[in-house]
Phi, psi and omega in degrees: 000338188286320189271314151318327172290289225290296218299282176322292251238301181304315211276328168312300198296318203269325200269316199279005160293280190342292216286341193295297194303317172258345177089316187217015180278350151298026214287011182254340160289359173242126182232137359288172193286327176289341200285331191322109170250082178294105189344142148338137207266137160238200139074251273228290170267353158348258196301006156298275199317307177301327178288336164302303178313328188275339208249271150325334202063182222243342218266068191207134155293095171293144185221165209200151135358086200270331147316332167302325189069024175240174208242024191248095172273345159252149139234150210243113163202150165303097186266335182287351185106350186268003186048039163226122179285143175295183152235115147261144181239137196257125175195170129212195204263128208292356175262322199260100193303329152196063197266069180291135179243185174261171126204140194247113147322079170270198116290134134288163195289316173314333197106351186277204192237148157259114157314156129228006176206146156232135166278118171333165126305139149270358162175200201299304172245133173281133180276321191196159171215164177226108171264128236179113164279080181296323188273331171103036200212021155104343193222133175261151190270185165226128166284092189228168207200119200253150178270121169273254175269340176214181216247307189302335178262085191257164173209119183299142172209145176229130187240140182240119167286159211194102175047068160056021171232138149276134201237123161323130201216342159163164197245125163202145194289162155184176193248306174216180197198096158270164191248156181161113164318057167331312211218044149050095122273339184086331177252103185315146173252156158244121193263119183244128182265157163235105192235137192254081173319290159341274204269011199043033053056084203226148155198155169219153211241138162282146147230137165295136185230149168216143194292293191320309209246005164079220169248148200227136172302155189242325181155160195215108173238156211288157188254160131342114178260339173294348213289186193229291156212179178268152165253354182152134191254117194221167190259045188256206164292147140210099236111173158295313185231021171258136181269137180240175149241146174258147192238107160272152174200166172267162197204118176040210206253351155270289208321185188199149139192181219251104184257133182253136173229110163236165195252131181212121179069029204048084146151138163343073191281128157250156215255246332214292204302131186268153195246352168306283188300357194035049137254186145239066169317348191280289152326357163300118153225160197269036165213181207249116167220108173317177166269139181222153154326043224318200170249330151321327187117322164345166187216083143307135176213131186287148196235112194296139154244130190281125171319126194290152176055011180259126196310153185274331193275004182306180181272335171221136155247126173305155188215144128271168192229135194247134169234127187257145173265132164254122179212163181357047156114010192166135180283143168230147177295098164256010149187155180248118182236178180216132197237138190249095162333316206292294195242032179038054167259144169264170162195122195257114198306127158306158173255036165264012226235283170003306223236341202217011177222124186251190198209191187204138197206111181257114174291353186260345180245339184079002222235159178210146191233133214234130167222174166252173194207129168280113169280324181297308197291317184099037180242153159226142209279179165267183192287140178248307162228154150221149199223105177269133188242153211219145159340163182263162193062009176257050176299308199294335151342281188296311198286032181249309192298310180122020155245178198238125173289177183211324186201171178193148166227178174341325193256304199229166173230125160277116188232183169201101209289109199254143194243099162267174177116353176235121166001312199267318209291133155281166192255167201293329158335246154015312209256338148300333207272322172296350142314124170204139205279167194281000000 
């Protein structure tokens, strides 16, 4: 928690420098949303900006994609095919409090910039844009996603050009949305999560887009419906050449788990999900850890494991976290760790270690102790490492104590006092290579 304080005060420091210096360059750390005056446009886009003004009048709030977290009040694509890019533009009229509009840019035979559309809104604010060749015809469409009354009830709308304008081409409610070849067609789908908190309800749907026929579902199968909102979404394998999404989300306010959504059999599968309880309790833990990404490419995805020998009343109950690989229809454990908040370390268990050592962690001592353990019997056994952490400059401290550094920053030196001599025990080699800071 000391090194979190600490962390938390740099970073306060580091933002409130930003914004004094740039006025908006942080715009994702300033709240409200409305106050945000993204600078006068120069250099690239100047003459955009002047042909909006010309068009709209001048008296307007450039404005940007407040789900995207991004600062891009123009984007730039071909939506016609002509290898000359278009501009979209984001704004509003400086009356309309929060009210995002379109405008569509073109070039002119001088080089200058033209208005040739300004597009109605589809709800209060825009959430997101996308440029995306849904259909396979050469020309990308734009995908953009309006916030209706609360940020969970958005509504998609996708536009295709048609004689240099762009036209509404269909509509659909969601909650979140990724663009993605889900089921290896060569043809992107738009993948809609849908969550009904009222009604407790979650599902996500594949969909097809066509100029003609607008968009037509491919398959869909049901979510955690208990869940609370997503925290993140990623796109990977499951397998080798199957595209999945791993879906995180939060379920009340720490907890997390995890929904694997893949294409199987001609339809949409989630791995996880019981379809008795409609939850996907096999992935719940109760603190919040995402799925992460190996450098292999690999997709870990966490799994709580309770520490052998810990009282069902305690006040904090400790966990490892087993992150699993999904292949062919079913997880295997590929490494266990333990994450220490207080001063943001992982420690990645060996893996004779896994099955027979539980652990012990005082936040006041910082110290956290590794024993083996019996589960059949319930006993516990002796000790194998512990790894405490000390000020930066109390080395000659630690190593009085019988302990070894392993790692350090500005603040602190991390060590680890090793028992040798026991079957289970490992070497400093070893007890480096599983430190890994957070």
């Amino acid at each position: 928690m000391k090194k979190l304080l600490l962390r938390l005060t740099a970073v306060i420091a580091a933002i409130l420098v930003c914004v004094t210096a740039s006025g908006c360059g942080i715009t994702t750390f300033l709240t409200p949303a409305e106050t945000i005056r993204p600078p006068r446009i120069t250099g690239e886009f100047e003459g955009v900006r002047t042909a909006l003004e010309a068009s709209v009048g001048s008296d307007i709030v450039m404005e940007y994609p407040k789900g995207d977290n991004g600062v891009a009040s123009f984007m730039t694509a071909d939506l016609d095919g002509d290898g000359t890019d278009e501009v979209l533009a984001f704004y509003r009229q400086d009356t309309e409090a929060s009210v995002t509009r379109m405008n569509l840019l073109k070039s002119d035979s001088s080089g200058g910039w033209v208005s040739v559309q300004d597009i109605d809104p589809v709800g209060i604010a825009l959430d997101s844009v996308s440029f995306c060749d849904l259909d396979n015809d050469g020309c990308q469409e734009v995908v953009t996603g309006w916030n209706m009354y609360d940020a969970k009830n958005k509504e998609m709308a996708i536009y295709k050009m048609d004689s240099g304008l762009l036209t509404q081409r269909a509509s659909e409610r969601y909650t979140e949305y990724v663009l993605c070849d889900i089921n290896s067609d060569s043809v992107t789908e738009i993948v809609v999560l849908l969550l009904s908190s009222a009604e407790q309800t979650a599902s996500v749907s594949a969909f097809k887009f066509s100029s003609a026929d607008g968009i037509t579902i491919s398959g869909s199968a049901p979510l955690d419906g208990g869940v609370t909102s997503y925290a993140k979404i990623t796109v990977g394998k499951a397998g080798e050449d199957v595209p999945a999404l791993y879906i995180d989300a939060f379920k009340g306010t720490t907890a997390t788990l995890t929904e694997l959504v893949y294409w199987d059999d001609g339809k949409l599968v989630n791995a996880y999900y019981n379809d008795e309880t409609g939850e996907t309790s096999a992935t719940l833990r109760s603190f919040t850890e995402y799925c992460r990404e190996t450098r292999e490419g690999e997709m870990l995805i966490p799994f709580e494991k309770p520490l052998f020998g810990q009282s069902e009343d305690a006040a904090v109950r400790l966990n490892f976290t087993e992150w699993r690989v999904f292949e062919d229809s079913a997880d295997e454990i590929s490494t266990v760790t333990f994450k220490c908040d207080d001063y943001s370390y992982y420690f990645n268990l060996p893996e004779q270690w896994y099955d027979s050592v539980s652990a012990t962690y005082g936040s006041d001592s910082s110290v956290l102790i590794f024993y083996e353990y019996d589960p059949v019997s319930g006993s516990k056994k002796g000790e194998l490492m512990r790894i405490r952490i000390f000020e930066a400059g109390q080395t000659e401290e630690a190593q009085s104590l019988g302990y070894e550094v392993i790692a350090s920053d500005r603040t602190y030196i991390y060590t680890v006092r090793l028992v040798r001599g026991n079957e289970l025990s490992i070497d400093l080699t070893a007890a480096r290579e599983g430190f890994e800071f957070i």
